[in-house]
C-alpha positions in Angstrom: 112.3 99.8 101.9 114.2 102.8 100.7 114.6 101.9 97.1 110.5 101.0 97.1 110.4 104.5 98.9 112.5 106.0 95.8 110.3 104.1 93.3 107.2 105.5 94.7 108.6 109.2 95.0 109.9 108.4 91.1 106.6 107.3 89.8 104.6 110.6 92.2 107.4 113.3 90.7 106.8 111.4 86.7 102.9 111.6 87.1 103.1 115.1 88.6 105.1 116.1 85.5 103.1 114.6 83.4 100.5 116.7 84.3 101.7 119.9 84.3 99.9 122.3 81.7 101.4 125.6 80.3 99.9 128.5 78.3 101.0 131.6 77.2 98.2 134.7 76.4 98.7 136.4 73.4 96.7 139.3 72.2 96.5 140.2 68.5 96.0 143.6 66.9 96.7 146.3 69.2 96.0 148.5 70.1 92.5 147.5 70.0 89.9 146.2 67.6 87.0 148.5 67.1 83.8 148.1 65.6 83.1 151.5 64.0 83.5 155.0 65.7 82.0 154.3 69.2 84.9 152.1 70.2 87.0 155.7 70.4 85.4 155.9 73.7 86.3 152.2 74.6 89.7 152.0 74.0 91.3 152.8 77.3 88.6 150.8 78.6 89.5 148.4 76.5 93.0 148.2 77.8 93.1 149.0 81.3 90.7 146.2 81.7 92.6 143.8 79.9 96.1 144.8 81.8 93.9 144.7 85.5 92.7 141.4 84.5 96.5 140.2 83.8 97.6 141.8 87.1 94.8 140.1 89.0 95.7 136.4 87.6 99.3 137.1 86.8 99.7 136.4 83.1 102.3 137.6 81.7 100.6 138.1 78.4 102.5 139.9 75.0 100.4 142.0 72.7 100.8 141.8 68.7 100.7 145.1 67.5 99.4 146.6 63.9 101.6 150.0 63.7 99.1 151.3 61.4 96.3 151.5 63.7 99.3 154.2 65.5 98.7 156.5 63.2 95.6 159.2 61.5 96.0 161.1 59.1 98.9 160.3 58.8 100.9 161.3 61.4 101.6 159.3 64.8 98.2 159.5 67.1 98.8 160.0 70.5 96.1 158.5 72.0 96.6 155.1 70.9 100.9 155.9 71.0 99.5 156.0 74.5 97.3 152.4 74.5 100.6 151.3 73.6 102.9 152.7 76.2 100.2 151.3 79.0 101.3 147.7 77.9 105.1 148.6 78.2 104.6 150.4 81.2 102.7 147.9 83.2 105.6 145.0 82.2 103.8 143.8 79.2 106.2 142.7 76.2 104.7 143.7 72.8 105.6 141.8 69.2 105.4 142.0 65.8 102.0 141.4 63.8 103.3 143.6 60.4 101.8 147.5 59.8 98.7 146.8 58.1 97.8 143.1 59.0 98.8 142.3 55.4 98.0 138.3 54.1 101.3 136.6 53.3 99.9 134.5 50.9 97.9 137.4 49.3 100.6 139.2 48.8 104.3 139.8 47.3 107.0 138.4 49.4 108.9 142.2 48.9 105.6 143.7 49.7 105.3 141.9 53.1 108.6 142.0 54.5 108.4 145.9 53.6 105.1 145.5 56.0 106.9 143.4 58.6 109.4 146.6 58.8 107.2 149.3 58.3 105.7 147.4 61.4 108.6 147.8 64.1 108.9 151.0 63.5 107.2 152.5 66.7 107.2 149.4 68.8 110.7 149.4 68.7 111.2 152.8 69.9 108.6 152.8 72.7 109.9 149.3 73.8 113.1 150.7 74.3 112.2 153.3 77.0 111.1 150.2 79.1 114.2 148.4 78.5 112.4 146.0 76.4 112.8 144.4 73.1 110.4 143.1 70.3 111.6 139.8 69.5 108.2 137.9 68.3 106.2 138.0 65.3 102.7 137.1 65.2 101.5 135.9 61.2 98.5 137.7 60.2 95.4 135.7 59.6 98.1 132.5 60.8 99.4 132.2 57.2 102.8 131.5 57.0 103.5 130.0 53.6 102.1 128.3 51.2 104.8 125.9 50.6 107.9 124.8 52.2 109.8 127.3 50.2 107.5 129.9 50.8 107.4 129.6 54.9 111.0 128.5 54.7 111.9 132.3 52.8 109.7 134.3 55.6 111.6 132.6 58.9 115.0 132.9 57.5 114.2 137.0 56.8 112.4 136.9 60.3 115.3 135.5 61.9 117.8 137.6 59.9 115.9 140.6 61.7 115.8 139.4 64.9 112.4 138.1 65.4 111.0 134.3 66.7 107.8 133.0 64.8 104.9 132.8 66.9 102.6 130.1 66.1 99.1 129.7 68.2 97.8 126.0 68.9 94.6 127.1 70.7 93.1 128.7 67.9 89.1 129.6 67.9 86.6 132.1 66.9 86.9 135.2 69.6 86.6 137.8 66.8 83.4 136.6 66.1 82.0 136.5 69.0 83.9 140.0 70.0 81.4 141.5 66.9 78.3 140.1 68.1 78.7 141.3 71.4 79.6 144.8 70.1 76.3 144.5 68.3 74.7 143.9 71.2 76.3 146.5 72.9 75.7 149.7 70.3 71.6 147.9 70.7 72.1 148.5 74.8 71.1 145.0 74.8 72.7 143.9 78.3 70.6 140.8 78.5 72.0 139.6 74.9 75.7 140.8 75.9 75.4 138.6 79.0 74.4 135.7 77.1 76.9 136.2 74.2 79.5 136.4 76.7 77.9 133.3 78.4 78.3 131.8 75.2 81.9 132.5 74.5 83.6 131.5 78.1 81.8 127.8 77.5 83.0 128.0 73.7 86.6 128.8 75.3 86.2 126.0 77.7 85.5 123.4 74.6 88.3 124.5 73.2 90.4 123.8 75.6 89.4 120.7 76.1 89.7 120.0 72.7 93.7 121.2 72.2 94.3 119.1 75.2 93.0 116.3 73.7 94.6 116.9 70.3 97.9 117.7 71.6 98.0 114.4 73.4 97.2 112.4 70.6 100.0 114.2 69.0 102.2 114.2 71.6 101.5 111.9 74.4 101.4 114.8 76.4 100.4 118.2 77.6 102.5 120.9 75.4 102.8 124.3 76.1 99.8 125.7 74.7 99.1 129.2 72.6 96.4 131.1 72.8 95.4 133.3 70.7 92.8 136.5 71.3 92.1 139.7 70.6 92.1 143.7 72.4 88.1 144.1 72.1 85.8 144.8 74.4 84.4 141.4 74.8 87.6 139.8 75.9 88.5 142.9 78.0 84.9 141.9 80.0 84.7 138.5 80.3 88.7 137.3 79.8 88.9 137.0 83.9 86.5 134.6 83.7 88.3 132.9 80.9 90.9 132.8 83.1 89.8 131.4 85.6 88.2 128.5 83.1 92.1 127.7 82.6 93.2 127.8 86.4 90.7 125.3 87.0 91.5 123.5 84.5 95.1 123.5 86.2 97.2 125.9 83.9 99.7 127.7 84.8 100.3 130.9 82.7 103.8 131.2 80.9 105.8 133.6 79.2 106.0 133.3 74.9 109.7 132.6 75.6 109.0 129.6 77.9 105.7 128.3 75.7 108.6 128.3 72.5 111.0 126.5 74.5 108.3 123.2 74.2 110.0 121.2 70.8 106.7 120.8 70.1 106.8 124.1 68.0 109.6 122.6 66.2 107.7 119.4 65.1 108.0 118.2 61.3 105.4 120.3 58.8 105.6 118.4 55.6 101.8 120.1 54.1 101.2 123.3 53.6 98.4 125.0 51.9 96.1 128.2 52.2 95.5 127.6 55.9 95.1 129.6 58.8 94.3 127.4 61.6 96.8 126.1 64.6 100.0 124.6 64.5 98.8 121.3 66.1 96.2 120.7 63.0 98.6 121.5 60.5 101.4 119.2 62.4 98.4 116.9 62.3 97.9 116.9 58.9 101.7 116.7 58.2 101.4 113.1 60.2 98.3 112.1 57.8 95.5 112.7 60.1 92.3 112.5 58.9 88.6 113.0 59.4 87.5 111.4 62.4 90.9 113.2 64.4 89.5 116.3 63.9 86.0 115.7 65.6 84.9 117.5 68.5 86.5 121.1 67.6 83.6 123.1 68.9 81.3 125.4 66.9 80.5 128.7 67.6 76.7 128.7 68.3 74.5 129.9 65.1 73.1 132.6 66.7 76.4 134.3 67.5 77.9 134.1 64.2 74.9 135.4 62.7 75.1 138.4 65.2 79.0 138.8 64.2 78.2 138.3 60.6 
């Protein structure tokens, strides 16, 4: 009776494991996206409402930052030196996503290491009066080499420097969305913002879905997910109720340390080309996948993209 009683306790604690889903929030290009000069106005907004939003479902989210959007003419700009601090001083790590959000495969690799330093610059500094470090670095546009020698020359500087490689698996289309529904906010168009955002939580709900799936075929299991969005005005409106998509859904939110610590990041890539999609299509791709594995990645609805367009 007791070793049927440790069977069954073995088989409940396996299939509870086996079901446990992970996923860490990241947030590209701080401070904030804006969509021409009215966003000024928005960006506290912007961030406070992101950060409340975190609080509320406790994600502890890191923010990618673009140093050059720190400064005007020139010369460090307070208010958005400020943006900054109210990630660090609400608990929030920051990372690395270069200065000016330069291409790596568009560019020299002098050129975008210079970039990757000119980027730590201020982070660095600010991190440190939390007691903080950067230590992650977020590849602009998701390109990371072109070839093995090429993304095997970037991680070895990154690593020489201090920094851990940040790949995102849920990839999607938030930016596009995020300038439709600025569109439709410059109009006053609250009946078109409801329904863009509308739009964009079932569009986030898809792709969900649809990482899960892949990463099981890849995996034979739930991995620690990445997702990947952006500081704009959209997300800092409607991201609770993206949330709470993922808690029912049954996700628990992670750091980006814990999310790196699946060895699914650290699967074989054996093809690489001018792509900037997630990790799990290119390990996919590396395996031989084809056509008919890639079906039922979610599109974003016409009329959206031709809003964000």
């Amino acid at each position: 009776m007791k070793l049927l009683l440790l069977i069954l306790l073995s088989l409940l604690y396996s299939l509870g494991f086996a079901q446990i889903k992970e996923v860490v929030v990241t947030v590209d290009d701080l401070p904030v996206v804006r969509y021409g000069t009215k966003y000024d106005t928005l960006s506290l907004q912007i961030t406070q409402n992101l950060i409340k939003t975190f609080d509320e479902f406790d994600i502890p989210a890191i923010g990618y930052v673009n140093e050059r959007k720190l400064y005007r003419n020139g010369k460090p700009d307070q208010n958005q030196l400020a943006l900054i601090e109210y990630w660090l001083s609400n608990g929030y790590e920051l990372g690395n996503h270069t200065y000016s959000h330069m291409n790596y495969h568009r560019s020299s690799f002098e050129d975008f290491t210079t970039d990757v330093l000119k980027g730590e610059i201020i982070t660095k500094e600010l991190a440190k009066k939390y007691d903080m470090e950067v230590r992650f670095f977020r590849h602009p546009y998701l390109r990371s080499g072109l070839s093995k020698a090429h993304s095997d020359s970037l991680t070895h500087f990154l690593t020489n420097h201090g920094y851990v490689e940040a790949p995102v698996t849920i990839d999607n289309e938030d930016y596009i969305f995020a300038k439709a529904y600025s569109v439709a906010h410059d109009k006053q168009n609250a009946e078109l913002m409801r329904k863009i955002g509308e739009a964009y939580v079932d569009y986030m709900e898809k792709k969900i879905l649809y990482f899960e799936r892949v990463s099981n075929d890849l995996f034979a299991r739930n991995i620690s997910q990445t997702l990947l969005i952006h500081a704009n005005l959209l997300n800092s409106e409607y991201f609770d109720e993206l949330a709470a998509v993922y808690k029912k859904h049954g996700y628990t939110f992670v750091t980006q340390e814990k999310a790196l610590e699946d060895e699914a990041y650290r699967a074989g890539i054996t093809k690489f080309g001018d792509w900037g999609i997630s990790i799990l299509e290119r390990i996919a791709i590396s395996r031989g996948m084809k056509g008919d594995f890639f079906k039922g990645d979610p599109a974003t609805p016409e009329f959206v993209r031709e809003l964000g367009n």
